[in-house]
LUMRONU-896879 format. One line per 8 residues: number of its first residue (from 0); their letters; for each residue x, y, z of C-alpha. Coordinates in steps of 0.5 Angstrom, whole numbers, plus 500, padded with zeros to 3 digits. Layout:
NUM> A> X/Y/Z  ...
END
This chain:
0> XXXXXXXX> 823/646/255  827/646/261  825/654/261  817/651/262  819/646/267  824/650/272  822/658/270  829/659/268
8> XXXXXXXX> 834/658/262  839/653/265  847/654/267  851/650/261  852/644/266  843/644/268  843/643/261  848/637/260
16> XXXXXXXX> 844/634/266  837/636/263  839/631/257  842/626/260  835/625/264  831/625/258  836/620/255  834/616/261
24> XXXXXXXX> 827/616/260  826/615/252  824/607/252  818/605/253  816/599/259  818/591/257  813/589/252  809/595/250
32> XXXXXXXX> 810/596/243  807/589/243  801/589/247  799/596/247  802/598/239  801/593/236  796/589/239  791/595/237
40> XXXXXXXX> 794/598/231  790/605/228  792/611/224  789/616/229  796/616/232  792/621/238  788/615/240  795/611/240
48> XXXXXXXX> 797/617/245  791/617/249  790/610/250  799/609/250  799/614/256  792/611/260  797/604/260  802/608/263
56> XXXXXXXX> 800/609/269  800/602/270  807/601/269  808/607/275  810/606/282  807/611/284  801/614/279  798/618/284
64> XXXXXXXX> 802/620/287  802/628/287  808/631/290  812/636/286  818/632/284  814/625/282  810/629/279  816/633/275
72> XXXXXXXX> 819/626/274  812/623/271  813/629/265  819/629/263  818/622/263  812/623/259  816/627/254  821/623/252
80> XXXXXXXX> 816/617/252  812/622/246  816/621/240  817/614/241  809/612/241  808/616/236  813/614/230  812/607/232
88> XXXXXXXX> 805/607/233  806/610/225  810/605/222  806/599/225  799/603/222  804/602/216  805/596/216  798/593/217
96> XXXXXXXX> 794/597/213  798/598/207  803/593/207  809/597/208  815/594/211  816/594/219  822/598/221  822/599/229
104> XXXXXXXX> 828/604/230  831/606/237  832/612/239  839/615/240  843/618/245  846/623/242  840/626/239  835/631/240
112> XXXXXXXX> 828/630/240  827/633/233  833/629/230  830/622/234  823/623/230  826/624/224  831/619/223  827/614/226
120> XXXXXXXX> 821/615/222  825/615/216  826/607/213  834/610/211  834/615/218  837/620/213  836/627/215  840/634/212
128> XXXXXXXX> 842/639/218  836/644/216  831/640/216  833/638/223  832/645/225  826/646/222  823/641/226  826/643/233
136> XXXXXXXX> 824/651/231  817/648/229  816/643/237  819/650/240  814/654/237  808/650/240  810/648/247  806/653/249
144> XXXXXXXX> 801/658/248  798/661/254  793/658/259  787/661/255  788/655/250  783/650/250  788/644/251  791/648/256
152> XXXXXXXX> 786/649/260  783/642/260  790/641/264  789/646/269  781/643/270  782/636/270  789/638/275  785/642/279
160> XXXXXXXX> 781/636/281  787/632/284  787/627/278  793/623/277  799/626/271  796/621/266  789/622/267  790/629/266
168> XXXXXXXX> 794/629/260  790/624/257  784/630/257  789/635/254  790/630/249  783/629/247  782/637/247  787/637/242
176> XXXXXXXX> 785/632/238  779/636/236  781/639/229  778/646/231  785/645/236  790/642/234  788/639/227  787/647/224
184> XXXXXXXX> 794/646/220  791/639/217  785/643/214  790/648/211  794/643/208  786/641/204  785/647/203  792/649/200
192> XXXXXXXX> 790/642/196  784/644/193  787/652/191  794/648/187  787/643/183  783/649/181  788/655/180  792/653/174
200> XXXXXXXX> 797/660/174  799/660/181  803/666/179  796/670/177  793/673/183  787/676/180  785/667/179  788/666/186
208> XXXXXXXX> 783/672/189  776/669/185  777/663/188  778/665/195  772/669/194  769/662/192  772/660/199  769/665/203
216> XXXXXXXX> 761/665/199  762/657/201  762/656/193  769/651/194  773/648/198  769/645/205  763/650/204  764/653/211
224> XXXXXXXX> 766/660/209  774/660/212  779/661/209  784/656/214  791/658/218  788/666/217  786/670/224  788/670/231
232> XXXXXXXX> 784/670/237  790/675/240  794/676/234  792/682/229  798/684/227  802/679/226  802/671/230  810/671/231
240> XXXXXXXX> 810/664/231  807/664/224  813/669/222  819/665/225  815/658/221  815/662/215  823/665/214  824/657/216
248> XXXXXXXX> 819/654/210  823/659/206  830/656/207  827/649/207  824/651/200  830/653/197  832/647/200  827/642/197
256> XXXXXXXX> 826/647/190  818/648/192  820/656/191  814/656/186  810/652/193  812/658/197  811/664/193  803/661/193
264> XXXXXXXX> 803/660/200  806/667/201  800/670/196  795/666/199  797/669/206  797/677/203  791/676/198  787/672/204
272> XXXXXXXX> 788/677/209  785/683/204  780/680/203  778/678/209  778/685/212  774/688/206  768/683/205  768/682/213
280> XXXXXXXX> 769/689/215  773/688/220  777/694/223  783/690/225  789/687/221  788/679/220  794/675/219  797/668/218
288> XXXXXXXX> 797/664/224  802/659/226  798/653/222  799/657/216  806/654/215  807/649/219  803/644/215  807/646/209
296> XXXXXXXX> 813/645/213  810/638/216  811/636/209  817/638/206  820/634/212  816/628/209  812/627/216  805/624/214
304> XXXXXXXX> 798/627/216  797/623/221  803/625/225  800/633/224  797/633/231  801/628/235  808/633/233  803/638/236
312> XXXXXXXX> 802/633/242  809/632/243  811/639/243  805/643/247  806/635/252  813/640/255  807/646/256  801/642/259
320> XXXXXXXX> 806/639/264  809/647/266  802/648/267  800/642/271  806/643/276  802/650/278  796/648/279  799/643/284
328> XXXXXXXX> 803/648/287  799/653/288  794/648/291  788/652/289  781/649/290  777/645/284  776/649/277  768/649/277
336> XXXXXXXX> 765/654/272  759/657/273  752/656/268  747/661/267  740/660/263  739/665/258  733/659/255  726/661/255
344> XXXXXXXX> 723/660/261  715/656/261  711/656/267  709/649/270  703/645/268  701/639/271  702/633/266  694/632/267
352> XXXXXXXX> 694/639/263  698/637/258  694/631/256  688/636/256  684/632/263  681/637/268  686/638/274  681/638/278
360> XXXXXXXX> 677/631/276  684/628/276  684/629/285  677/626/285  678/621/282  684/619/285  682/621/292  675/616/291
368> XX> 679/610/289  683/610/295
END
């Protein structure tokens, strides 16, 4: 995070002071949670985190205010701010619509984001060291991704135009909240739903190869054709995201004794990756992507579905701020993205033509009326 924000690792003592700041900004405004969480409660948490951050804006002295160190300060703030939106938005979702009790957790001092979400989104606040550092590799590993992503490039967009910090990250987040972004790893977990209710031996891959054959001739599953969480725009190889989540899965498995769920997930990724390449003919390696352990991991750490893209949202808010800072500072001119018409072009007809009257005796008329 700090490396993102200041482009460089921080002496132990920039560390320290780094901390201490993200400390200082994680609380929300007096009465927010009330008016803003609970007055409106929804399970679309990405919604809460649009709506929560617009409303920020209001509790700011100085929102458009563009310089460097105001606007640094407005994303720090923005990055402790995350995670409490979000869980709490979670359990007031909770208790209204399923009945569950309220439990408003306040964040620790001492804690890092990763073990603030857990232990305040837990009813008891009890998590093992492991699943701390699963969840801490997981945010860092989607920070940031480059500015070629769509989430990303929205934020230098709308940045270029000279919008304030919230307007410009409230349409990062609406780029993210689309499933063919930020939900990818929701989609996966469906699918992975659907292989465990339809393949009976999770050990016989011959069964786990017809049914992915299924998926991609739109036989099974959502009948789009896609094995989800395999292939890359830019990675062919391997995703490195996707193999550091996928040596922390396994020690989470072994952890939580779903070695069994694992070895499918490993199956899935190599059968999947045959495939693919055979039946599509492509002439590049395919491999797993990041989203296709990082649902899997989600739910070993009992985090719900509806805080699948948020934890994105909290992770990637450390990247779209970097981002956001080098567009001010670079001072560039407005992003305007050039179109060109590759439709059929129709010659002009005047409508007199279309309606099948004479052109000619159209002019008259009109003219021996005046």
């Amino acid at each position: 995070m700090f490396l993102l924000l200041f482009g460089q690792l921080p002496t132990v003592q920039q560390l320290e002071d780094f901390k201490q700041i993200l400390c200082h900004f994680r609380s929300l405004p007096d009465n927010f949670v009330r008016d803003i969480i609970m007055t409106a409660p929804t399970s679309n948490m990405m919604n809460l985190l649009q709506r929560g951050v617009l409303t920020l804006y209001s509790y700011d002295a100085s929102p458009d205010d563009l310089s460097v160190s105001n606007v640094l300060r407005q994303c720090i703030q923005l990055i402790a701010q995350f995670p409490l939106i979000c869980v709490y938005g979670y359990r007031v979702y909770r208790h209204n619509d399923l009945g569950k009790a309220l439990v408003i957790r306040n964040p620790k001092t001492d804690l890092s984001i990763a073990e603030n979400i857990l232990q305040m989104l837990r009813t008891d606040g009890k998590y093992t060291e492991l699943e701390a550092q699963v969840l801490d590799v997981a945010l860092v590993i989607h920070a940031e991704h480059g500015g070629g992503n769509n989430s990303t490039f929205t934020t230098h967009v709308v940045s270029s135009t000279g919008t304030d910090t919230y307007s410009a990250v409230t349409a990062s987040l609406g780029s993210l909240k689309g499933p063919k972004h930020g939900g990818a790893n929701i989609k996966v977990q469906q699918m992975f739903a659907a292989i465990k209710a339809n393949v009976m031996d999770w050990e016989n891959e011959d069964l786990i190869a017809q049914y992915l054959n299924d998926i991609l001739d739109k036989k099974a599953f959502d009948h789009a054709g896609l094995i989800y969480g395999m292939g890359h725009a830019v990675y062919s190889l391997s995703d490195p995201r996707a193999t550091i989540l996928k040596k922390y899965a396994k020690l989470l498995s072994d952890e939580k004794g779903l070695q069994k769920e694992f070895r499918l997930y490993q199956t899935v990724e190599r059968v999947a990756a045959d495939l693919i390449t055979s039946r599509r003919k492509v002439f590049k390696p395919v491999c797993a992507n990041v989203d296709f352990y990082s649902g899997f991991v989600y739910s070993m750490l009992r985090i719900p579905e509806e805080l699948f893209t948020p934890l994105f949202a909290i992770s990637r808010i450390s990247g779209w701020s970097s981002h956001r800072i080098e567009e001010i500072v670079s001072g560039g001119k407005i992003i305007r993205p050039a179109y060109k018409y590759v439709g059929h072009h129709r010659d002009y007809a005047p409508i007199e033509e279309r309606q099948g009257i004479a052109y000619e005796d159209t002019i008259i008329k009109k003219r021996s009326e005046k």
